[in-house]
C-alpha positions in Angstrom: 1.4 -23.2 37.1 -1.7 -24.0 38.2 -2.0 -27.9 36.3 0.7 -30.5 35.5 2.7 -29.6 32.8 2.5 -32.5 30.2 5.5 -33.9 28.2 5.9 -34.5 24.7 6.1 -38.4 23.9 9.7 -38.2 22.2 9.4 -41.7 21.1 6.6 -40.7 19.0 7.5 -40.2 15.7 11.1 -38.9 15.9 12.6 -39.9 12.5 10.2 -38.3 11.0 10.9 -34.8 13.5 14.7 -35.4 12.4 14.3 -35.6 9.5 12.2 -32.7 8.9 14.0 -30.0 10.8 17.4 -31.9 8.9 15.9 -31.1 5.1 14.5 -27.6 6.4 18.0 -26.7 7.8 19.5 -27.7 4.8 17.3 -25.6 2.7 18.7 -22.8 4.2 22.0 -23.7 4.2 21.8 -24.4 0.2 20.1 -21.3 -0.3 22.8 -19.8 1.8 19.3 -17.5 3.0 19.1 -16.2 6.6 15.9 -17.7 8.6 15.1 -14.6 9.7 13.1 -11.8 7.6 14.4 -9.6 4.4 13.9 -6.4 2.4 10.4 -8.4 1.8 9.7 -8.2 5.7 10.7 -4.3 5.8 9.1 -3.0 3.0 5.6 -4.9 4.2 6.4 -3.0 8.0 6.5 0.1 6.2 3.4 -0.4 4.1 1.4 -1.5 7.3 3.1 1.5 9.7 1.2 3.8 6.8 -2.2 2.2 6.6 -2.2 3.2 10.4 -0.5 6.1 11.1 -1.0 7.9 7.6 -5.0 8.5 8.2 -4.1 9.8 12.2 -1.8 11.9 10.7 -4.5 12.8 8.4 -7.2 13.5 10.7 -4.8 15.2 13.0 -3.4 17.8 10.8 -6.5 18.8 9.3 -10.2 18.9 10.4 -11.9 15.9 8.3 -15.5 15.8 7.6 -17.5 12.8 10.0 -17.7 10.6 7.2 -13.7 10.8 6.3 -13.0 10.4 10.5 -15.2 7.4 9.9 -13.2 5.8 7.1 -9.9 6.5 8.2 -10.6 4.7 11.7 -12.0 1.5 9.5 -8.1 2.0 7.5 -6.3 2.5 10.9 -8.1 -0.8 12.0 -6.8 -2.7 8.6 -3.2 -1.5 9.7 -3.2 -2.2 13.1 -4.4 -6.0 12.8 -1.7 -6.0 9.7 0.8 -4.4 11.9 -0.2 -7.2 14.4 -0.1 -10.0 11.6 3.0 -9.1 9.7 5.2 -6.9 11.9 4.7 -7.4 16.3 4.1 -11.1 15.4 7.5 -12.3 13.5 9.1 -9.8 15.6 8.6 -10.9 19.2 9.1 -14.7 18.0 12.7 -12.8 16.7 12.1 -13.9 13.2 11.5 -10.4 11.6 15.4 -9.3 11.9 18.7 -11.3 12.7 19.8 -8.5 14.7 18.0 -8.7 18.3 17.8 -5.1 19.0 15.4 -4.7 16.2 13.2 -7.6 16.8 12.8 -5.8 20.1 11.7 -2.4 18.9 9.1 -3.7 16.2 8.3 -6.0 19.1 7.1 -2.8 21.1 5.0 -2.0 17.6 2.2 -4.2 19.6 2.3 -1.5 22.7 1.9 1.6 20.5 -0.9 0.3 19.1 -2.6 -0.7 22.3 -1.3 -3.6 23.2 1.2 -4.7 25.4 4.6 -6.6 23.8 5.3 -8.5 27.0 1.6 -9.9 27.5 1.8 -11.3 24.0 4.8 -13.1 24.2 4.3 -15.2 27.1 0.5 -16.1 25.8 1.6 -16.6 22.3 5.0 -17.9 22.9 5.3 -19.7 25.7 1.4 -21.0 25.8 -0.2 -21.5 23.0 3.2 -22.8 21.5 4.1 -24.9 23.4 0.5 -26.6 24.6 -1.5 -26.1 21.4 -5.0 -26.8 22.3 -4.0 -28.0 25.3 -7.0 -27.2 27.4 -6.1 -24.8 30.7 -2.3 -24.1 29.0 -3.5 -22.9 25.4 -4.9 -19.3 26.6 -6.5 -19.1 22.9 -9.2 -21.6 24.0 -10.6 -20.2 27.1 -13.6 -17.2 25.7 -14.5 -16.8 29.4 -17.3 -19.9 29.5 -19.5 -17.2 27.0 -17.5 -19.6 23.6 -17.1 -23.6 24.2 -13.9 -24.2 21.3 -12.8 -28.0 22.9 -15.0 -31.0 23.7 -14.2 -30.7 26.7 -14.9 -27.6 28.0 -18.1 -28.0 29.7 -21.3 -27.3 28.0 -23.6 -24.4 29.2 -27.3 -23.4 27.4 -25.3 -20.3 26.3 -23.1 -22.0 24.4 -26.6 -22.9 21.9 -26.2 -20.1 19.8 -22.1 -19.8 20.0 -21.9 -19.9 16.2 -24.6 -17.2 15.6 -22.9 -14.5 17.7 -19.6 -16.2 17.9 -18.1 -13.3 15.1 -19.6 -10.6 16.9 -17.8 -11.4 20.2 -14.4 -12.3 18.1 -14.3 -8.6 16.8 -14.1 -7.2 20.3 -11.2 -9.4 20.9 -8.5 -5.8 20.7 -10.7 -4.1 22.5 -10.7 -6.8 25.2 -6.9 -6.7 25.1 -6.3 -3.2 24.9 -8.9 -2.1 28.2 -9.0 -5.3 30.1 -7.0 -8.1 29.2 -3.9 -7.2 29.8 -4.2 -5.7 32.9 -5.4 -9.6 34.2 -2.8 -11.2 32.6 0.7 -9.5 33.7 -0.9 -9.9 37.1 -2.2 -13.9 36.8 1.9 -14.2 34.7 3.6 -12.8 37.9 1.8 -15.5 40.1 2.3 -18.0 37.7 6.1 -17.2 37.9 5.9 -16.7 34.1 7.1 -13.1 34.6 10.2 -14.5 36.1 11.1 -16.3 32.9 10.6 -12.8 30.4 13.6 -11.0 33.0 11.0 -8.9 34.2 9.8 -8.0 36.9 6.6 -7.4 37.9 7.0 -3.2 38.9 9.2 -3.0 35.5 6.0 -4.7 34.0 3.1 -3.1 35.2 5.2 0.4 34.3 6.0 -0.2 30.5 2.1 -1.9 30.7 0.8 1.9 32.3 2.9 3.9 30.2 2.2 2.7 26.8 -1.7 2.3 27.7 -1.4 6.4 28.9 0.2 7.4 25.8 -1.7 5.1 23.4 -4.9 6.7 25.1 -3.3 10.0 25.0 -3.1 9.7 21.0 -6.5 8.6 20.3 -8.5 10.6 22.6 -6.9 13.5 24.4 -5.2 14.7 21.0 -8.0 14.6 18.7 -11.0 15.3 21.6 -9.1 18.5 23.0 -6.5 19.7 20.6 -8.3 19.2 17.5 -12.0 19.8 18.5 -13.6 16.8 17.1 -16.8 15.3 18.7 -16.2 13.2 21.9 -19.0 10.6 20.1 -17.0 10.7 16.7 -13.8 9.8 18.4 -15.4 6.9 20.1 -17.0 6.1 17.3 -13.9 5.9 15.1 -11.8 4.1 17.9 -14.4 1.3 18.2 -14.9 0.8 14.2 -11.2 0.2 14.4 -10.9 -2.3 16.8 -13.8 -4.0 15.7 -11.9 -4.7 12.0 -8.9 -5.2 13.9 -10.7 -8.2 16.2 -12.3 -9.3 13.3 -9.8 -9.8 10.7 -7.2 -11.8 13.4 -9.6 -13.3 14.3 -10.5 -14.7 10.5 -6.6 -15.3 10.3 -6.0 -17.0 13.6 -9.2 -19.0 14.6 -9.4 -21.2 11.2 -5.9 -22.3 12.3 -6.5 -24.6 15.0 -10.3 -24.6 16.1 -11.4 -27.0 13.2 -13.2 -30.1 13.3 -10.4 -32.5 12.5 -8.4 -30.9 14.9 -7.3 -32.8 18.2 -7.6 -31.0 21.2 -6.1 -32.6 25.2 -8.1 -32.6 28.4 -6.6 -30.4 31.1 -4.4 -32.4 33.3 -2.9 -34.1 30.6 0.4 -35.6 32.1 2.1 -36.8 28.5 1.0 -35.4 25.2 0.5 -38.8 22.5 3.1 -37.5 20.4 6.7 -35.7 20.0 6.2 -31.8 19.4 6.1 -31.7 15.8 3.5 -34.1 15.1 1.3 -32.8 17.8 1.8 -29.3 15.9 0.6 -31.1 12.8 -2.5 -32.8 14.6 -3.6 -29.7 15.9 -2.9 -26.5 13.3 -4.4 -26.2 9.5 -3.0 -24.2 6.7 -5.7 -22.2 4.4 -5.3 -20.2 1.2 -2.0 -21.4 0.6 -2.2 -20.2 -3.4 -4.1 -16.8 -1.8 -1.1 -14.7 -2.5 -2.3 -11.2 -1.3 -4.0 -13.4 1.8 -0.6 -15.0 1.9 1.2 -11.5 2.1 -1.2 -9.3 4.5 -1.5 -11.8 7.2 2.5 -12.5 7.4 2.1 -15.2 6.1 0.1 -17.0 8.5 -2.2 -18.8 6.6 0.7 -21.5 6.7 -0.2 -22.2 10.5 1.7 -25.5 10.4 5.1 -24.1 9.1 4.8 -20.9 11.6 4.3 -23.7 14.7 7.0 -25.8 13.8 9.2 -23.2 13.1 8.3 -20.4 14.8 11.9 -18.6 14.8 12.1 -18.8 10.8 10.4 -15.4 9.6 7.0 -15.4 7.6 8.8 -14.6 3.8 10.1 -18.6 3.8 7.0 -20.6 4.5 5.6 -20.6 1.6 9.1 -22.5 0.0 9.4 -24.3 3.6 6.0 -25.5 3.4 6.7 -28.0 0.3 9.5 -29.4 2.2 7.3 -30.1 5.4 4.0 -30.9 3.2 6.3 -33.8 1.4 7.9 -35.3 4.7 4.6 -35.2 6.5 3.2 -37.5 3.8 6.4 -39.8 3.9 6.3 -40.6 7.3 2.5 -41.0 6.6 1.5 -37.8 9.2 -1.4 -36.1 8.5 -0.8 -32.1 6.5 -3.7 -30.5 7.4 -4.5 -27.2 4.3 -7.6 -26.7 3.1 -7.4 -25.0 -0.5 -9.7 -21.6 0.4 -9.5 -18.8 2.9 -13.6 -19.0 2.4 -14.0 -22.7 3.0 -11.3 -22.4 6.0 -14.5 -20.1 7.6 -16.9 -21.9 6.9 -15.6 -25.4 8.2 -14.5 -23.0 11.7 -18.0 -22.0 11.4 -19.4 -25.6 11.5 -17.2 -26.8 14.3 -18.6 -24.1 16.5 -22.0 -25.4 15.6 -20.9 -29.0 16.4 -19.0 -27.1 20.1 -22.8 -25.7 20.9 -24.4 -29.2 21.1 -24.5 -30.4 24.2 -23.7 -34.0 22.4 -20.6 -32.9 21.6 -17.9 -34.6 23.4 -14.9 -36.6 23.1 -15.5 -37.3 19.3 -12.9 -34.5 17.8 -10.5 -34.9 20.9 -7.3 -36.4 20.9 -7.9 -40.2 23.2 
């Protein structure tokens, strides 16, 4: 790695860590419930496999008119970040099935979409879980100097306006992934030696990362372009609608989580992190919409942010149980629960931190000391 990794401070707080992971193991074990997903998880795969591959299929097997191309790409994109949400995610964390093998194949649901399975684990898994807004180790606050999300990242005159075009730049984040992203990052993971910890290697890699992105390609141009005869602008068209409501709607799910104003953020070069792992989790993640059942169910369940980073191995169906557990010990050892009761409010107190990040008076007041 290219900065000091920082230890947790395991003398911070650990009763209260104990004795949280003691009452949610024991939930289980009452319940006599697996962590990992259910019928629940299965049935919600299948409904999210169908909002994107039924209108392909559609548009594939018989010529639609430019107006039903149109709305079948904005559907694809509602599956594909659903897919992303409630299938890829709980399934490369191995919480969508008790049996490995499977957790691997929906895993791979991320490179038939566009994506690539083996990226997203080590940025998601091994990063931003394990240094939550950490800056230089949480890969979810760097936007490439055009976005300032900490108080420390250094301020630019570019960054004046971040919360005006902010959502316009988040709904090319697929896009970004799918055509450019990935590429960089398999390469910058194999220098980092993060490769090494995956069991890959870095041919195997780049191979499975070439393949899928031919093939996905292959399906969304080549196939309807020159087998079905539809116009080379209408395809584009439809293939950028989608991944701009794909961008968008993670983006609405995942950015509320832990870029908000009462959040604590860590300079890079942080040496020790203030407190054990759990109660940095809770310092740095927010719940939102937690009564928001159909919220609840299309984003897997991530709405309860905290539960998911505690607990990342436990499948999506159980936070919402799991989170009065967590909720009730937080405020027993006197550790802040960060929810906040709407999804709309959620977006619009992420919206006022990124005004607060594009003053150039903005630092060190929201950061963790």
């Amino acid at each position: 790695m290219n900065q000091a990794i920082p230890r947790y401070n395991r003398r911070d707080k650990q009763e209260f860590a104990r004795k949280l992971r003691s009452r949610v193991n024991e939930y289980f074990e009452t319940k006599n419930i697996s962590r990992t997903g259910d019928g629940r998880a299965m049935f919600k795969a299948l409904v999210m496999f169908s909002l994107y591959f039924a209108p392909y299929a559609l548009m594939m097997s018989v010529e639609v008119t430019t107006w039903q191309y149109i709305l079948c790409s904005a559907i694809m994109g509602v599956g594909a970040a659903g897919i992303g949400l409630a299938v890829m995610h709980d399934a490369n964390h191995g919480s969508f099935s008790s049996k490995g093998w499977v957790n691997k194949l929906f895993g791979y649901s991320l490179n038939i979409i566009g994506g690539n399975s083996l990226s997203w684990r080590i940025q998601h898994n091994v990063l931003h879980h394990s240094f939550t807004n950490v800056r230089g180790l949480d890969e979810d606050l760097e936007a490439g100097n055009i976005m300032r999300f900490t108080p420390y990242e250094p301020w630019k005159p570019r960054h004046r306006y971040q919360h005006v075009y902010s959502w316009v730049l988040y709904s090319f984040m697929t896009l970004s992934w799918v055509l450019i992203k990935d590429f960089k990052r398999i390469t910058k993971y194999k220098n980092l030696g993060l490769l090494e910890g995956q069991n890959v290697s870095y041919t195997a890699a780049i191979a499975t990362l070439a393949v899928s992105k031919v093939v996905y390609l292959f399906y969304m141009f080549v196939v309807p372009i020159f087998i079905m005869g539809y116009n080379p602008w209408l395809v584009i068209s439809g293939f950028m609608l989608l991944h701009l409501i794909a961008g968008l709607l993670l983006a609405m799910i995942f950015q509320p989580a832990h870029i908000m104003e009462d959040h604590d953020f860590v300079e890079k070069g942080a040496t020790e992190l203030e407190q054990c792992y759990e109660a940095h989790q809770l310092s740095t993640t927010s719940n939102f919409g937690a009564s928001n059942k159909l919220l609840t169910w299309y984003c897997g369940g991530l709405n309860y942010q905290v539960e998911h980073h505690i607990f990342p191995s436990v499948s999506h169906v159980h936070y919402p149980e799991i989170s009065k557990i967590v909720e009730a010990t937080a405020k027993e050892y006197r550790v802040p629960y960060r929810t906040v009761p709407t999804f709309g409010e959620a977006l619009a107190i992420h919206q006022r931190t990124m005004k607060k990040m594009a003053s150039p008076d903005t630092y060190g007041s929201m950061a963790a000391a």
